[in-house]
C-alpha positions as CSV (number, residue, x, y, z in Angstrom):
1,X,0.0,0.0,0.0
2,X,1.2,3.4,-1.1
3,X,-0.2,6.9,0.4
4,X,3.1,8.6,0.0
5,X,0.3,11.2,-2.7
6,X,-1.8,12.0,0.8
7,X,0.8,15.2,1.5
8,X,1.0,16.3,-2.0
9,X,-2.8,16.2,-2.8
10,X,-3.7,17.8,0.5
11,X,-5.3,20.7,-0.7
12,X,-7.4,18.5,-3.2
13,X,-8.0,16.4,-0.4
14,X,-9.3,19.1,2.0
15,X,-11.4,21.0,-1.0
16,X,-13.1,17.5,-1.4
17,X,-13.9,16.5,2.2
18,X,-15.7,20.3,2.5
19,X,-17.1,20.4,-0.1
20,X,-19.1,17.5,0.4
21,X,-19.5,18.6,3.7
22,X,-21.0,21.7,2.7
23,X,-23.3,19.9,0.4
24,X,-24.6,17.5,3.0
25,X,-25.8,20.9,5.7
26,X,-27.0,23.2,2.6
27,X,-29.3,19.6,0.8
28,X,-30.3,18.4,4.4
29,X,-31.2,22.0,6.2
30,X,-33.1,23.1,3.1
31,X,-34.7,19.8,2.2
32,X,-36.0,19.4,5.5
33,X,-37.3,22.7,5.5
34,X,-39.1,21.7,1.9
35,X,-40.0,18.5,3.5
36,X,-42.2,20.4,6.4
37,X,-44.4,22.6,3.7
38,X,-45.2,19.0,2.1
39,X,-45.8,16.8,4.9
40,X,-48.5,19.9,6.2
41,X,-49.5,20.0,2.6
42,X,-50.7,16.2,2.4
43,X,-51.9,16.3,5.5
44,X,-54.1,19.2,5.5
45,X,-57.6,19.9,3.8
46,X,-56.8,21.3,0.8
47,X,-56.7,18.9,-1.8
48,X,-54.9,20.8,-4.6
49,X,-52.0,21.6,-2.2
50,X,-52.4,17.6,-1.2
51,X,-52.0,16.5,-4.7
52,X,-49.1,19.0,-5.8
53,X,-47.3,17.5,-2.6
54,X,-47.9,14.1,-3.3
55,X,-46.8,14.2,-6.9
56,X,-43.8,16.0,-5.6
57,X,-42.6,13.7,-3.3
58,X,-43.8,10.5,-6.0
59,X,-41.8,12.0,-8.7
60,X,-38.6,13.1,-6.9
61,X,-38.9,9.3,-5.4
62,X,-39.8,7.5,-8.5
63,X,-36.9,8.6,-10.2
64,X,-33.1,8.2,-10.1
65,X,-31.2,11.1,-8.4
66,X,-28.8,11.0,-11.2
67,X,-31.5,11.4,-13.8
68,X,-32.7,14.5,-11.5
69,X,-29.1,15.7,-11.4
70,X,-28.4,15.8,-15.2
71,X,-32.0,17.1,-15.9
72,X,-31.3,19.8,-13.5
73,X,-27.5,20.6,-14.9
74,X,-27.9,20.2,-18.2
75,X,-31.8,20.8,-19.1
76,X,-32.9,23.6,-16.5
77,X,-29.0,24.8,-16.5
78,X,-29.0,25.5,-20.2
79,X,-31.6,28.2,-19.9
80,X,-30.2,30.2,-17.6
81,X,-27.9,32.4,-19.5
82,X,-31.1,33.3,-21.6
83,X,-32.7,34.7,-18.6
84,X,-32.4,38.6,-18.8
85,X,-30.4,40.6,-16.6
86,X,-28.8,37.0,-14.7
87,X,-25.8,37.2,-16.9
88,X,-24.8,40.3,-14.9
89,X,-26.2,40.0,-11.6
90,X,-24.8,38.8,-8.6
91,X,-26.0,35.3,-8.5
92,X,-24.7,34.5,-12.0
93,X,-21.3,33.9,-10.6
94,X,-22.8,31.3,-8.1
95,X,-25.6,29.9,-10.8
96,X,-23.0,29.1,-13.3
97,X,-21.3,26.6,-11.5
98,X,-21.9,22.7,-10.8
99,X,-22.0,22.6,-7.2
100,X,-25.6,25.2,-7.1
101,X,-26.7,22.4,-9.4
102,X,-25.6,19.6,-7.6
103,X,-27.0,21.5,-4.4
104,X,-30.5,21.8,-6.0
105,X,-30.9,18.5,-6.9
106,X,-29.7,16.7,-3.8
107,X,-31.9,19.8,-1.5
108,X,-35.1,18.7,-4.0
109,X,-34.3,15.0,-3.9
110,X,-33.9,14.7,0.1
111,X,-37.0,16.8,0.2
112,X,-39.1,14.4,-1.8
113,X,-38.2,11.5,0.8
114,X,-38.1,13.3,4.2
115,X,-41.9,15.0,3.0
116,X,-42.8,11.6,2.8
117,X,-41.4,10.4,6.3
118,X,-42.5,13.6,7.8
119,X,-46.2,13.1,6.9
120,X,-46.2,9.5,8.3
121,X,-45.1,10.8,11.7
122,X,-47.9,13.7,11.4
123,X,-50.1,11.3,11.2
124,X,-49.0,8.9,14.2
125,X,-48.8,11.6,16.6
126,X,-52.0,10.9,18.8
127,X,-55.1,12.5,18.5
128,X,-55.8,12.8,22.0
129,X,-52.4,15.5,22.4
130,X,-53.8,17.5,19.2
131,X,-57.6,17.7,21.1
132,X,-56.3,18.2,24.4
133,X,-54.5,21.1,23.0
134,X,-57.1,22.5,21.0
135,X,-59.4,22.7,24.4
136,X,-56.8,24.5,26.1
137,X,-57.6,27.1,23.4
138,X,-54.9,27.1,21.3
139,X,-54.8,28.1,17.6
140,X,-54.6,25.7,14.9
141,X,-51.3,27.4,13.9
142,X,-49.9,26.9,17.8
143,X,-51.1,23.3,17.7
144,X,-48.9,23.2,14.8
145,X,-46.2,24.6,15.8
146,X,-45.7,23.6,19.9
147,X,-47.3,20.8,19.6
148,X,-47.5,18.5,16.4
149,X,-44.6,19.3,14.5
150,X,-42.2,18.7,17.9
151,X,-44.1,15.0,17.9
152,X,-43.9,14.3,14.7
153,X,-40.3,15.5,14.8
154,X,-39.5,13.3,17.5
155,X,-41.2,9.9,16.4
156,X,-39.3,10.4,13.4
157,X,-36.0,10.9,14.9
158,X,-34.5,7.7,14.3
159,X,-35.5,7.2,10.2
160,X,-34.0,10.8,10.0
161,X,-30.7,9.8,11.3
162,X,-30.6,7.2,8.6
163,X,-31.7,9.8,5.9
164,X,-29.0,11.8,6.7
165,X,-26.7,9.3,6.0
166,X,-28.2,7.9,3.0
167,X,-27.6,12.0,1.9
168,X,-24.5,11.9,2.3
169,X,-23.6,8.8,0.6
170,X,-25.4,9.7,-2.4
171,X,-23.0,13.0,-2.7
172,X,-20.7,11.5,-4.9
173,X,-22.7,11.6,-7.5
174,X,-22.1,15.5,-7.8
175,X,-18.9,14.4,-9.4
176,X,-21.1,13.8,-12.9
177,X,-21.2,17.6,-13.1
178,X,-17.8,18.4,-12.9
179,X,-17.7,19.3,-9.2
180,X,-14.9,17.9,-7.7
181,X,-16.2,16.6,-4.5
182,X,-13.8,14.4,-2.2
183,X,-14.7,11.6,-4.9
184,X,-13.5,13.3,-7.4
185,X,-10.5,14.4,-5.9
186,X,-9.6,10.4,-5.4
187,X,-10.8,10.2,-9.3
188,X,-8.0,12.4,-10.0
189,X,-5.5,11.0,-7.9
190,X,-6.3,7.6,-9.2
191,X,-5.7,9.3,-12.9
192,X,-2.4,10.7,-11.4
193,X,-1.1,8.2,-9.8
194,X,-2.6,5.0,-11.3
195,X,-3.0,4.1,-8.3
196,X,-6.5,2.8,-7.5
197,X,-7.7,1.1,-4.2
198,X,-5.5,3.8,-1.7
199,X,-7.7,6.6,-3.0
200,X,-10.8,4.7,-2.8
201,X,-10.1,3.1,0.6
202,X,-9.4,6.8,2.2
203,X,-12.7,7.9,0.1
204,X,-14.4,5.2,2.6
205,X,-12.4,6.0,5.9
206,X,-13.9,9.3,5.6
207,X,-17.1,8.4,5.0
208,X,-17.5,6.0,7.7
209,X,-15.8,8.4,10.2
210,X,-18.7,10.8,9.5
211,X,-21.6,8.7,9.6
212,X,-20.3,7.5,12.9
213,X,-20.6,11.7,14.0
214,X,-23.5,11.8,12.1
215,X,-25.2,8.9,14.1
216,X,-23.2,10.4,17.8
217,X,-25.1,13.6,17.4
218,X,-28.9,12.0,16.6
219,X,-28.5,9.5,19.3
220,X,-27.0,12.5,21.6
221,X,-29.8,14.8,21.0
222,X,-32.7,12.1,21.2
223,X,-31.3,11.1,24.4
224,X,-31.4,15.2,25.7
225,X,-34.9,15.0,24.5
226,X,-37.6,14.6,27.3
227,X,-39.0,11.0,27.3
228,X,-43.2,11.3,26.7
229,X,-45.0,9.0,29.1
């Protein structure tokens, strides 16, 4: 086994590791914020907002993230520079590359399946919390927001821990559109080099050693939680 390259592809090394970091907080904060609006959205009364959430979250899950990716890079992506006025405002500089790309599709795609989790857990809070609440004369919006959502939050705790990691080992993919994730920066290496399995097997040390944090932190904060009896 050689990593004699580790030193001299630092830098690459480093650029990769945060940039897939940085990918996994921007996809999973704003996707779970998404996911909220469509879990209320299925579960409420309104049935055109029900059925626009629920083709959502069947589309985004019905088809391949890579599919998603490339229609989002190279379909929506092409027709932005036609857009008047982007070309020389100050998002074009952030729009034109692959990582807003990359972070669309993973935000829309983790969306799709924590919507879908998020709803379930709506629904299996119980009823008797949500009426006991509503006699004590709150709001539908408090009930919401003090009351349901923390629950349904909270059931779901465990299944989101696993999403989270599924997120992150779906990053890789980004490396289709040209942004040079920590997999990519092993692709390289590998193209440098010729070496293959060194690469690879620090590609896996590192994403083991943060879906062990990733798991630390869910099971620290479920255990601060207070237990419901």
């Amino acid at each position: 086994m050689d990593f004699s390259w580790i030193i001299p592809y630092r830098e690459l090394l480093l650029h990769g590791a945060l940039l897939t970091c940085v990918l996994l907080v921007i996809s999973v904060v704003l996707g779970f914020g998404i996911a909220i609006v469509l879990a209320i959205a299925q579960v409420g009364k309104n049935r055109i907002l029900k059925g626009l959430a629920k083709s959502y979250c069947t589309f985004f899950r019905g088809t391949p993230l890579l599919i998603q990716l490339w229609l989002i890079y190279y379909g929506f992506g092409s027709y932005l520079p036609h857009i008047p006025g982007l070309r020389g405002s100050f998002l074009w500089p952030i729009m034109r590359e692959g990582i807003f790309f990359a972070a669309v599709a993973l935000t829309l795609n983790f969306a799709a399946y924590q919507g879908e989790i998020l709803r379930g857990t709506l629904l299996a809070v119980p009823k008797g919390e949500l009426e006991a609440a509503k006699a004590a004369g709150m709001r539908p919006g408090m009930v919401l927001r003090r009351i349901w959502l923390p629950r349904a939050i909270r059931i779901g705790l465990p299944t989101f821990a696993g999403e989270v990691i599924l997120q992150l080992k779906a990053t890789p993919i980004v490396f289709s559109v040209t942004v040079m994730d920590l997999y990519g920066a092993a692709y390289k290496i590998r193209q440098d080099t010729l070496l293959v399995y060194e690469p690879l097997m620090l590609v896996a040390a590192f994403y083991v050693t943060l879906t062990f944090i990733i798991t630390q932190i869910f099971q620290r904060f479920e255990n601060a939680l207070p237990t419901r009896r």
